[in-house]
N, C-alpha and C positions, 0 to 999 in steps of 0.2 A: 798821213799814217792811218786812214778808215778805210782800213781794208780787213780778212778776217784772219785778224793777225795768231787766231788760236792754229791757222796753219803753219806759221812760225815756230820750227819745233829748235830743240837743240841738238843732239845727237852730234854726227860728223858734220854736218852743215853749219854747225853754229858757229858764225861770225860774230867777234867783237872789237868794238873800235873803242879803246878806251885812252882816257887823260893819261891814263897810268903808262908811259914806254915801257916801265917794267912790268906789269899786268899784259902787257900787249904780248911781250915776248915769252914771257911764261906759255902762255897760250899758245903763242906758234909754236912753241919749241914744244909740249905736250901735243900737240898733233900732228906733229911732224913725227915724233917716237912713234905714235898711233899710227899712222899711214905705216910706216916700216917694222908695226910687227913688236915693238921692241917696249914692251911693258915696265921692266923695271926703270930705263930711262926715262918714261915715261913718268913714271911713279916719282920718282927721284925728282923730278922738274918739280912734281906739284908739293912736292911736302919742303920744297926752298921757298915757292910762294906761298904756301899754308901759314911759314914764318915770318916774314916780310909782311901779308895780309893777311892776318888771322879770320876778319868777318868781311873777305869781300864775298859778292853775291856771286859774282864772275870766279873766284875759283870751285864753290863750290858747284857751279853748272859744270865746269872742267870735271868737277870730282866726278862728278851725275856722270856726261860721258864714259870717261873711263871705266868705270864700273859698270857701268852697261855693253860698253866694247867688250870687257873682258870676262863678261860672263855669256856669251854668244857666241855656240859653235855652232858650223854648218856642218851636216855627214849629208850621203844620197841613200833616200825612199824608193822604194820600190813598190809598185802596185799593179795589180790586174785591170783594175778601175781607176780611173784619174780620182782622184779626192777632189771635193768641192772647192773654191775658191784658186787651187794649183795653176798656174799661168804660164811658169819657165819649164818647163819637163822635156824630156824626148822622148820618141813613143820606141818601143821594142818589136821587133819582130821576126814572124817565123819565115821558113825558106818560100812562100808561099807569097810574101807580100803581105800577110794579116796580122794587125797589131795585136799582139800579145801583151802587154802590157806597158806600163808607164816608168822611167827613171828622173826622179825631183828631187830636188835640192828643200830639208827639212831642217830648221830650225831650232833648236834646242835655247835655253839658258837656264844658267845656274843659281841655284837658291839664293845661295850664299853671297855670291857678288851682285844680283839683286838686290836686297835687301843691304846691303852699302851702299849700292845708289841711292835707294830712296833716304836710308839715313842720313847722307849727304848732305843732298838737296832739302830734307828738314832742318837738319844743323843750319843752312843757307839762310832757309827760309825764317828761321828764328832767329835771327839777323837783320836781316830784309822782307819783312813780311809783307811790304807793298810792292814784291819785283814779282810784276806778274809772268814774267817770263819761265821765273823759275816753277810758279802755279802750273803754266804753260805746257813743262818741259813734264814735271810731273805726269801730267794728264794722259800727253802724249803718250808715255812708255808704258801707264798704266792700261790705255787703251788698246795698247799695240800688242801688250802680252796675255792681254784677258784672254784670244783665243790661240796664245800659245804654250807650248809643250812646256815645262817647267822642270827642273831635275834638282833633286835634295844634294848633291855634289856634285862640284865642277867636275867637267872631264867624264862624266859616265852616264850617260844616258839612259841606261838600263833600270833605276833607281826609283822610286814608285814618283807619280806626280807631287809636286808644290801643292799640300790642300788649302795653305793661305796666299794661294798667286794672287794678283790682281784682278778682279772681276768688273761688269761693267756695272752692277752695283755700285761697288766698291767708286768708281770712277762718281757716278752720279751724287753720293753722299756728299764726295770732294767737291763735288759743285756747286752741292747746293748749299756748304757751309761758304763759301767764297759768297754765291750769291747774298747773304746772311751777311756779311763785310757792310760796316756803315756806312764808304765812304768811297764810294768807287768813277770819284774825281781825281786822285791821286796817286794811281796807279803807275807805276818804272816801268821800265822797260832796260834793256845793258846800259850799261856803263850810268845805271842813275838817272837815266833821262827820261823827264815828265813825257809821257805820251799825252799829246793832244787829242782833246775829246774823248780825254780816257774811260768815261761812262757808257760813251756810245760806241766805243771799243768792244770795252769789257763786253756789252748785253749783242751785240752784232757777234762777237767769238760765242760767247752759247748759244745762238742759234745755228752755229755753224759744230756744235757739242749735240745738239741735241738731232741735227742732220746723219752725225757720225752714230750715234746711238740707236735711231732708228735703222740706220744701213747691217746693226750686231742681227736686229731682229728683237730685242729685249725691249718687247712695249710698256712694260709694269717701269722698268729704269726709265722711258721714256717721257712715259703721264708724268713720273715721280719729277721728272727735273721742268716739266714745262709748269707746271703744276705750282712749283717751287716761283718758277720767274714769274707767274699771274698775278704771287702777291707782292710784287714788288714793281710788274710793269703792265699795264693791261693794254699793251702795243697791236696793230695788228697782225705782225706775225705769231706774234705767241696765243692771240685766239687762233690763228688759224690752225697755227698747228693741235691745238687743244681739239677743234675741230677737226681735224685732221683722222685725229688718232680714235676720236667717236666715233668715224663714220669707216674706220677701218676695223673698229671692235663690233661693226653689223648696226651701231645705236642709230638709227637714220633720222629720229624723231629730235635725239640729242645735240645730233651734228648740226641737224637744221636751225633747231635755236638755235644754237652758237652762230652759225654760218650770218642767217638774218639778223641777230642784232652786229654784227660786223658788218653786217651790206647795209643800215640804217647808218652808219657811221663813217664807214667807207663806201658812198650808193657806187662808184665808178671804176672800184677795184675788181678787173674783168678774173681775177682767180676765184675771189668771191664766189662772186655769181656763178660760174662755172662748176664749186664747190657745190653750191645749193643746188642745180639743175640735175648734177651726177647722184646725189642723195634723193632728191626727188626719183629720179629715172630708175635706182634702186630701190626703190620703195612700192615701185609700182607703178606709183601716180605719175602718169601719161601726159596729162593736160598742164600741171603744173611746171614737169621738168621742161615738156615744152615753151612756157612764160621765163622761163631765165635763162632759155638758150635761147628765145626771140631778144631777151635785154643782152645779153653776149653777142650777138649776132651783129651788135650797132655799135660795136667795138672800132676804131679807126685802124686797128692792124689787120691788114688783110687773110691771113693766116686763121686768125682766131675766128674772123668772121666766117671763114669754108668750113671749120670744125664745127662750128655752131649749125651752121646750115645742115650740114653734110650731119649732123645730131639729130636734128629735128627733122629734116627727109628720113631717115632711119624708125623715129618713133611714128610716124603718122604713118607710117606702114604697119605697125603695131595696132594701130586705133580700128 
């Protein structure tokens, strides 16, 4: 189960196997409504299991769904220019053969049935306050909607933006009060079940949060959350990435410390090194970025060693 289970979302994919045959069927039967459109059947399924399990963790993820389903229309955008991140579009054009512009498929959701998901999923979680899944599930939508369009009423998108949607602040706060959790040995997973090595779970899924944060571009939410896990794990990923994020704010002097007491610690971790040499090389300093791409270069991956090479033929034409 060590794997980065923060990629484990809920949404339509979420599978659950549970003790309960009634819990089970609840389930399929509410996504089964979902797949066919059919909302209030839907609805009606969960408010018979609401009665039967008042504090299961698992209906309240169904709830989260739903309410994330049902607050998600799709329309089609039109633009001269493709918008950043756009991927599914078909391009438009004139008699000519020259594309005139872009037709995509744009997202909307609604305040309202927002904001009953997350109530949901709190109600859940105040329940089950060790099911990390449901932490999980949260995270997920919070992340996914930070850079989407938000609308004050279903159904109209016209409607000024959501000024309290989700932000990826917003997201890192939630992190870093989890990380703040005393005991993150006994973390669930569905249907109640201990995840194994659930500590090293938990902190392997924030680095796989704090990968996703960096990708928003929001470096301040970034420091803030690694920043957060330093005092709780002085691992070497989370120096690195501490490092990381120094030697991307220009600090080169900064980076380096961090970098070298990580290479005293770890002397054989060839990203290390390669860290320092790139900060060196950025700094100026010639002779030394050269000395840690000579200690890269004796790397056993053959790969790594032509890049080190192929580094240091590049600077000595510099000298």
């Amino acid at each position: 189960m060590r794997k980065h289970i923060a990629q484990q979302i809920l949404l339509a994919s979420f599978i659950m196997v549970c003790n309960s045959l009634s819990a089970a069927n609840h389930h399929d039967e509410v996504f089964k409504y979902i797949h066919a459109k059919d909302t209030i059947k839907a609805r009606n399924e969960l408010l018979v299991w609401e009665k039967e399990e008042p504090k299961s963790a698992d209906l309240y993820a169904t709830w989260f769904n739903y309410y994330y389903w049902v607050g998600e229309t799709e329309h089609i955008g039109t633009a001269t220019t493709l918008p950043e991140g756009v991927d599914d579009y078909m391009p438009l054009t004139d008699s000519t053969g020259a594309i005139t512009g872009y037709v995509y498929p744009v997202k909307t959701y609604c305040k309202d049935s927002i904001e009953q998901a997350f109530r949901m999923i709190d109600k859940g979680l105040s329940y089950n306050p060790k099911r990390l899944d449901l932490h999980f599930g949260r995270i997920h939508v919070m992340l996914e909607l930070s850079d989407k369009q938000m609308t004050n009423s279903c159904g109209n998108s016209e409607k000024e933006p959501w000024a309290e949607k989700p932000t990826v602040d917003k997201v890192t706060d939630y992190l870093c009060k989890l990380i703040d959790e005393k005991d993150h040995n006994s973390w669930l997973w569905t249907n109640d079940k201990k995840i194994e090595e659930s500590e090293d779970v938990f902190y392997e899924s924030m680095q796989s949060y704090f990968a996703d944060i960096v990708s928003t571009g929001e470096m301040e939410a970034a420091e803030k959350l690694v920043d957060k896990l330093l005092t709780k794990k002085q691992t070497l990923k989370f120096r690195n990435d501490k490092g990381y994020l120094l030697a991307r704010k220009k600090e080169y002097d900064k980076a380096i410390e961090c970098f070298t007491g990580i290479h005293k610690d770890y002397p054989d971790d060839v990203t290390v090194i390669a860290n320092i040499a790139s900060c060196y090389e950025k700094k100026g300093d010639t002779k030394k970025a050269i000395k840690y791409y000579e200690k890269m270069a004796k790397s056993g991956d053959e790969e790594t060693k032509a890049m080190a090479e192929e580094a240091i033929k590049e600077l000595k034409k510099k000298k």
